[in-house]
Structures are given as C-alpha cells and as structure tokens.
C-alpha positions in Angstrom: -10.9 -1.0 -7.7 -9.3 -0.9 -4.3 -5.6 -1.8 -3.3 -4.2 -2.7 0.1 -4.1 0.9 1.8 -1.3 3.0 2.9 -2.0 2.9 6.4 -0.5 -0.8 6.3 3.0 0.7 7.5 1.4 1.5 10.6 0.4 -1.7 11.0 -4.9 -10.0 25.0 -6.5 -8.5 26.9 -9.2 -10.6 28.2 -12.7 -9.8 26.3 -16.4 -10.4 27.5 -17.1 -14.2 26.5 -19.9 -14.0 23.2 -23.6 -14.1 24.0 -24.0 -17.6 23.2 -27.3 -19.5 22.7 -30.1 -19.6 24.8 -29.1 -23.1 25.8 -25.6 -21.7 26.3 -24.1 -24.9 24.3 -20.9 -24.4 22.3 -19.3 -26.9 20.2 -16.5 -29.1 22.8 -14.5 -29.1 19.2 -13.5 -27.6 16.0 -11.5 -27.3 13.5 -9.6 -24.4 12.2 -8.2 -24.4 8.3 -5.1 -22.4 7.7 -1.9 -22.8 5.8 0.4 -25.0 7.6 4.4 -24.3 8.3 5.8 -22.0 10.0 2.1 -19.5 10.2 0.3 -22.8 11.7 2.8 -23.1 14.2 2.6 -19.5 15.0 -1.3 -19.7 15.1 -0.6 -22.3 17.6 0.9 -20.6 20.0 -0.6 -17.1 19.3 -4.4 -18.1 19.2 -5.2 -21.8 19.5 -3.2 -23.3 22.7 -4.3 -20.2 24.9 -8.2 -20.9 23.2 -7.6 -24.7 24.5 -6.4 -24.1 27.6 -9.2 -21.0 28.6 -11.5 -23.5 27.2 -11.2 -26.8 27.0 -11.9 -27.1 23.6 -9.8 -29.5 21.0 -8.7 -28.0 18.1 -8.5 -30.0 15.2 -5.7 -28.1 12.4 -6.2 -29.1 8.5 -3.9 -27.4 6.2 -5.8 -26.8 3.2 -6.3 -23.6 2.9 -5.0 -23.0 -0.3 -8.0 -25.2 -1.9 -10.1 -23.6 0.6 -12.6 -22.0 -2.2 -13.1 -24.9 -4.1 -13.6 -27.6 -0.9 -16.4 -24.9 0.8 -18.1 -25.0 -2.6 -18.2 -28.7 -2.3 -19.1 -29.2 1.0 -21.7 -26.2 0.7 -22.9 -28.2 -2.6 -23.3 -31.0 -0.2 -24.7 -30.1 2.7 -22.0 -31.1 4.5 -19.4 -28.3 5.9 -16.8 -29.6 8.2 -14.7 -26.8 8.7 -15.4 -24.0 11.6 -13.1 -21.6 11.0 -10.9 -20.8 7.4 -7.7 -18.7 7.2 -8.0 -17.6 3.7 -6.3 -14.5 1.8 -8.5 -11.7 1.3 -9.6 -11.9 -2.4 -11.2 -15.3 -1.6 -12.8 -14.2 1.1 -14.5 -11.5 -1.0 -15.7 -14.1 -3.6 -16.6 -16.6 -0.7 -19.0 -13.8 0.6 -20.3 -13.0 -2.7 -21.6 -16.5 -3.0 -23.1 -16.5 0.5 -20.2 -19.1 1.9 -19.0 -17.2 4.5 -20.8 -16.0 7.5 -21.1 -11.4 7.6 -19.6 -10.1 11.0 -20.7 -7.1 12.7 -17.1 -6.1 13.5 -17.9 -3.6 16.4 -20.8 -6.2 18.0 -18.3 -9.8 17.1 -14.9 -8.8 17.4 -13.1 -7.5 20.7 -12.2 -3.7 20.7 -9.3 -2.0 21.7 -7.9 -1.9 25.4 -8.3 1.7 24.8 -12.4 1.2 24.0 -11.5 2.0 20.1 -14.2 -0.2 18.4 -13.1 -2.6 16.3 -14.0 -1.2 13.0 -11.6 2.0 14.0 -8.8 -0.2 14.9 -8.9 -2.3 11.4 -9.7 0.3 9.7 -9.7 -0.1 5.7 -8.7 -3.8 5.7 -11.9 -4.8 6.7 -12.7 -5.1 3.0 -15.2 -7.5 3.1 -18.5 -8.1 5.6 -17.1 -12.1 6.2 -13.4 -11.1 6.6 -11.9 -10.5 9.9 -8.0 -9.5 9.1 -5.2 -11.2 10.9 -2.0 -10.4 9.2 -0.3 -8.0 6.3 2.3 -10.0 4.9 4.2 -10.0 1.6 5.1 -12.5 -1.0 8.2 -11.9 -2.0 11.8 -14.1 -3.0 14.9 -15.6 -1.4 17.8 -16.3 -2.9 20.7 -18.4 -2.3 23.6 -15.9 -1.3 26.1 -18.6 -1.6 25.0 -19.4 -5.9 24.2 -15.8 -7.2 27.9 -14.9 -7.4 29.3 -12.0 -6.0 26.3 -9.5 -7.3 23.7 -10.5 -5.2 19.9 -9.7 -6.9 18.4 -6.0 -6.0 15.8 -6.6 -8.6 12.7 -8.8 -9.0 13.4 -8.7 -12.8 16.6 -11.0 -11.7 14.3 -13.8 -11.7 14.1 -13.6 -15.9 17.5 -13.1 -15.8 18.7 -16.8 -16.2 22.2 -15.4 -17.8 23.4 -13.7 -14.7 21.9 -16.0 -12.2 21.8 -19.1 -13.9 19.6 -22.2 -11.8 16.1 -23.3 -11.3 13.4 -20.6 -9.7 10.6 -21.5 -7.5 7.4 -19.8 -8.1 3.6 -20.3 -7.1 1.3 -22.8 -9.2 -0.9 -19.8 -9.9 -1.4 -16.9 -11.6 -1.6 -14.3 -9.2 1.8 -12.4 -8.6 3.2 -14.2 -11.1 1.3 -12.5 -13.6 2.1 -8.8 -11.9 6.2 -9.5 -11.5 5.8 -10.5 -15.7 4.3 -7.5 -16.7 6.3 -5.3 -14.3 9.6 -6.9 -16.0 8.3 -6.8 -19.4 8.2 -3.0 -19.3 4.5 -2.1 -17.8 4.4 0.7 -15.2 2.9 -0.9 -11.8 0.1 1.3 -12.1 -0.6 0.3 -14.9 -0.8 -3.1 -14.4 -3.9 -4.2 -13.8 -5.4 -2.3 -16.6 -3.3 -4.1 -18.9 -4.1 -7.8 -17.3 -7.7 -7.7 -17.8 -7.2 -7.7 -21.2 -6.7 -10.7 -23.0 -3.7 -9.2 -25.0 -2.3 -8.2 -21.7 -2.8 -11.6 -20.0 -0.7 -12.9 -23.1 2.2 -11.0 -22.3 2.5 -11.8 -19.0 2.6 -15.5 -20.0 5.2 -15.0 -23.1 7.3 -13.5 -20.3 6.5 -16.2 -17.9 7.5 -18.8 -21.1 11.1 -17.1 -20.7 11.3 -18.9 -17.7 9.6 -21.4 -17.9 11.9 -24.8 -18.4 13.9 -23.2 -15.8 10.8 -23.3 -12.5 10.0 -25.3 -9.9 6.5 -24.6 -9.2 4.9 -24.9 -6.3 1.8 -25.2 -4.0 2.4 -25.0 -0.2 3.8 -21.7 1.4 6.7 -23.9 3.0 7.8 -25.2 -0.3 10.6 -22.9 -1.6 12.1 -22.6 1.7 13.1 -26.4 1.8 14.1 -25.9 -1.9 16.4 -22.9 -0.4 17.7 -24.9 2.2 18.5 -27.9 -0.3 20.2 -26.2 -2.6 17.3 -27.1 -5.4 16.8 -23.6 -6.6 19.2 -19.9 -6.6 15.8 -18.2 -5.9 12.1 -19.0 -5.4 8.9 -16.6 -4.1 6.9 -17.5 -1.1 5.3 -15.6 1.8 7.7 -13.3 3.8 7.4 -15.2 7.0 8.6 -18.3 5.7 11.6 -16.9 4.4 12.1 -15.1 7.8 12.0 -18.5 9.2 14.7 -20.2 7.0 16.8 -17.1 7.4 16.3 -16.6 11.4 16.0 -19.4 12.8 17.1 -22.6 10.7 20.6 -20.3 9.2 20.5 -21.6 6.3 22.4 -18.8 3.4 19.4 -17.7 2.4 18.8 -13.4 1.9 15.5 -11.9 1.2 14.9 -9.6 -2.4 12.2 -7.4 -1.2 12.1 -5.5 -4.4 8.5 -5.4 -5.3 7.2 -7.0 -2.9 3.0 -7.6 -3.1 1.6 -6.5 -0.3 -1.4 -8.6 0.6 -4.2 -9.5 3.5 -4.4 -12.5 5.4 -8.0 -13.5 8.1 -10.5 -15.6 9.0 -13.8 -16.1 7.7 -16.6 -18.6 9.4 -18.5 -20.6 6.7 -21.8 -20.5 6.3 -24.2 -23.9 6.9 -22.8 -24.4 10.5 -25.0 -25.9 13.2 -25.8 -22.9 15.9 -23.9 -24.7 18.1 -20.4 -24.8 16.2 -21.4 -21.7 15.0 -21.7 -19.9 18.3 -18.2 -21.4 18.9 -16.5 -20.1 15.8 -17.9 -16.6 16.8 -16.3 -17.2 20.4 -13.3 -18.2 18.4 -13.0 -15.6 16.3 -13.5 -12.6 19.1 -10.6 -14.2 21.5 -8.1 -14.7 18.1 -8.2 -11.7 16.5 -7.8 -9.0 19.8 -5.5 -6.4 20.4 -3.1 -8.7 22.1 -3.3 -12.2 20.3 -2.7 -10.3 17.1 0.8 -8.6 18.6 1.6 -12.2 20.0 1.6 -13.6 16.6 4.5 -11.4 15.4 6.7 -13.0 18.4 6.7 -16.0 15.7 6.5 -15.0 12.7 7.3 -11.5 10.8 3.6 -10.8 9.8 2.2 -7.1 10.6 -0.7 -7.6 12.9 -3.9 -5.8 11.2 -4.9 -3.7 14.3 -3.5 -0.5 14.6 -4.1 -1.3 18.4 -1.8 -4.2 18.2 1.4 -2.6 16.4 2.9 -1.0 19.2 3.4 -4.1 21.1 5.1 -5.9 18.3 8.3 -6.8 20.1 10.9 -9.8 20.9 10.6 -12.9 18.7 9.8 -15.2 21.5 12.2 -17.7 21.4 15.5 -15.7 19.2 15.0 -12.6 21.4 15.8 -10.6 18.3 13.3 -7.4 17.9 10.5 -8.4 15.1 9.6 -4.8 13.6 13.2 -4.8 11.2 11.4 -8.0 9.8 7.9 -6.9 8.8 6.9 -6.3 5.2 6.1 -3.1 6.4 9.3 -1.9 8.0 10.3 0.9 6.1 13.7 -0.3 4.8 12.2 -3.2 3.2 9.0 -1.4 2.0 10.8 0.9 -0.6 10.0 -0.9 -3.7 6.1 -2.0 -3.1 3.5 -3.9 -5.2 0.0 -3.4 -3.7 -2.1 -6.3 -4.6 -5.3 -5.7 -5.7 -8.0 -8.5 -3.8 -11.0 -7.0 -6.1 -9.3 -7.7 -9.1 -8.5 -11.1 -8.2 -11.8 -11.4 -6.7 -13.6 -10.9 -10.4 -11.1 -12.2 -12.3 -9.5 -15.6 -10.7 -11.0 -18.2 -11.8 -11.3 -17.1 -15.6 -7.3 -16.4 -15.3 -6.8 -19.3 -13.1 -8.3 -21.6 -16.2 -5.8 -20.0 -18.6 -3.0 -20.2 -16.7 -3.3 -23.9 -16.6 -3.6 -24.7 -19.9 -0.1 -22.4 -20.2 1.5 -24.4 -17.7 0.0 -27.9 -19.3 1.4 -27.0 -22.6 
C-alpha cells in the first residue's frame, strides 16, 4: 500500500489552448463540483473567474462533492452525467477510475508543464496516484479548539479529544469513518505504523469504534468542511476536526479565538477528475479546463486564499502574500515544518479498497 510521500514538504503562465475537435466546438458552459466554503471561494478566484474571463464561458458551482461517488454512480447508471468537472479527494478518485467513471489523463500530453519545460508528470511527481487524478492541493485534516474554553492548558495532543475530563464540551468530528477511525486507534495505544494493519481487521475496526463510543454522546458530527468552523465561532463545541484551510480561515481572517492542534495531522490529496460519459463537446472543454487550472501558476494563486500546498513542485516557490491579509502563506501550510512535526500520512489505497465495507459499519455504530 502507498501513503502520501515525503516529498509533500516540498510542496500562470499562459499554456497552448488544447487541440480541440475537428469542428473546434467547446461547450459555452459547465459546471465544476467541488466542496464549497472557503476552498470554493478560493477556486473562484484562483481558477474559475480568470477561465471565464479568457473565455467566456459560465461556470456553473454545485457543492457536492462530498457525495460525489455515489451521484456519478447514479448518473453513470443513468445515462445522464451532468457534471464536467469533480474536485474529489484522492481515494475516490482511485475507486472512481477503477469503475471506469472518471476519464485517464495523459499528464505530460493534457496538463500544462512547467515554465521551466519540466513535464508535468516530473513536476507532480508521486501524487499523481491515479491515471484520472490531476492533484490540486495537499492539505490536512486536523482540529481547532476554542482557546477561550480549554482552560489555561491548551491541547498539544490529538488524544485531548477523548479526554472529556480535562476539556470538558461537545467535539465536532466528520460523519465518516475515515480519520476518525486512525486518531481512535492512535489514542487507544496502536503505533501509527501500525495502524492500518490493525483496521483491516474486523477486531481492529472494533476497537476503533469502542474508543470512538468514549466519545460518543459528547459529538457533533458533521458533513460539510465549513461545519466545525461556524461551531468554533458559536461557541457550540471546545474542539471539532475539519480541513486545515478552513480553520486557517476562522483563525485569519474572521478572528474568531480559535488555535489550530496540529498534532497528528493526516496528510491527504485533493484534484480534479473529468467523468466519463461526457458529450465530445463538454468533454473537450473539461480537458481545456483542466490544463489552464492546474498550471504552475493557478496552483501558487490558490495558496493566496487558502493555506493548501499546491501539488507542483513548480508552483511552491511562488507561494507568497495571502491576497487580501498581506500575511506570508508558507507559516500556514500543512507542510510547513513547525506544524508538520507530528504527521499522520493517510493512506488513499486503503480507503480505496476498504470504504465502502467500513463506511456500512460505521453507520450502523453511529445509528445505534
């Protein structure tokens, strides 16, 4: 099994327009799936308001990419796919691309390559990990915490979350089983590299939902990435996990008394995959799409708004300014070495071969 890499700490330009078709007819609209919040916005401004205004093109945003498995299935199912273009994390690409749902790039004949000619399979490098997958972002899921209700010993420790004696108060975590799953067994005793040995058994996927049970009158769960912040900001919970850049935003830019517990973080993959069953036309768009939003220089101009690592090597260097705070983005990046001490490397493969069988059991735990 494979884990999210090392080389993640090291984590436009105008490019040639995409052969189109013979016809040369592109789609005049499309629209793009991703995860709402603060990442929409910052997809926005990154990659689809330049897009637009280069091409004229609407962009229509839906933010359900965290069904996005389950919907292409059913729109595949019924010959109907209205989505162009799917932000999805990179263990569903891998299972979309096993059952033929998402399109296979040729990463060094679709994508852009680097101002310095690199190709584009050099500049990703190993987080290309699947043939449908074009990477965007590493980013972390990790928890805040309420500086103002966890006393004057503030958290160092993911275990904090079971510890409901010294920080007493409702959690936040994800309705799912993935990271959940890792932080229980991690705080029930298992080594991290040990962990996914030990969850796909069933014995082990039982202890990591008797730990879970410690908890489990005590959570909030939820579903969309801009969740816990809100239940930061009102108060509603002492701490809660969501994606890094979220929490960057709540911290950053809305002040609320929020601090981020980086202690073992999971480091994960975040892209673009096209789905399958397109008409050439929308097709040939997506592709166009996909070559301008994922260059050397869109990928940098995402970190201005959010504190994501771009996934080209090509594109780290100019990580700079947040664009509208004017504070300097690399301090804020999963990656940065100060908050990358204490890492949990996700493993996509895993989740790829064992979601939906864990998935099944970890809503019957929660229904009970």
């Amino acid at each position: 099994m494979k884990v999210v890499p090392a080389l993640l700490a090291e984590t436009a330009l105008s490019v040639p327009a995409l052969p189109v078709l013979a016809d040369g007819h592109m789609a005049s609209e499309m629209t793009i799936v991703s995860w709402g919040g603060a990442y929409s916005k910052s997809q926005l401004r990154a990659y689809h308001e330049p897009y637009s205004a280069n091409t004229g093109v609407e962009i229509i945003n839906d933010d359900s990419s965290a069904e996005a498995v389950a919907k292409l299935r059913a729109m595949n199912e019924a010959g109907n796919v209205t989505w162009d273009v799917v932000d999805v994390v990179a263990a569903d690409a891998i299972r979309l691309c096993d059952e033929g749902l998402a399109l296979e790039i040729d990463a060094d004949t679709q994508l852009a390559a680097a101002p310095d000619g690199t190709p584009a399979s050099e500049d990703f490098g190993d987080l290309l990990v699947s043939d449908c997958f074009i990477p965007q972002i590493v980013y972390s899921t990790t928890f805040g915490y309420r500086t103002d209700l966890v006393g004057d010993t503030a958290p160092t420790s993911v275990c904090a979350v079971f510890d409901t004696e010294t920080y007493p108060g409702k959690r936040s975590l994800e309705k799912r089983p993935i990271n959940n799953m890792e932080w229980a067994l991690i705080c029930d005793g298992v080594a991290k590299a040990d962990v996914y040995d030990v969850l796909e058994t069933e014995e082990g996927q039982n202890q990591a939902l008797a730990k879970l049970d410690t908890i489990k009158d005590d959570v909030i769960w939820w579903s969309a990435g801009a969740d816990t912040p809100q239940l930061l900001a009102d108060g509603e919970v002492v701490m809660g996990s969501t994606y890094n850049g979220r929490l960057f935003s709540v911290i950053e830019e809305q002040n609320q008394p929020v601090a981020m517990l980086w202690d073992a973080q999971v480091f994960d993959l975040d892209g673009w995959i096209i789905p399958t069953g397109l008409s050439p036309e929308r097709q040939a768009r997506a592709l166009d799409y996909i070559m301008f939003a994922t260059d050397t220089q869109r990928l940098a101009d995402q970190a201005k708004y959010i504190s994501y690592g771009p996934a080209r090597a090509s594109s780290a260097p100019l990580v700079g300014k947040h664009a509208d705070l004017g504070i300097e983005m690399a301090p804020h990046m999963p990656t940065d070495p100060n908050n990358a001490q204490n890492t949990f490397l996700y493993n996509y493969e895993f989740w790829a071969d064992y979601r939906d069988d864990i998935d099944a059991k970890f809503q019957a735990w929660l229904a009970q």
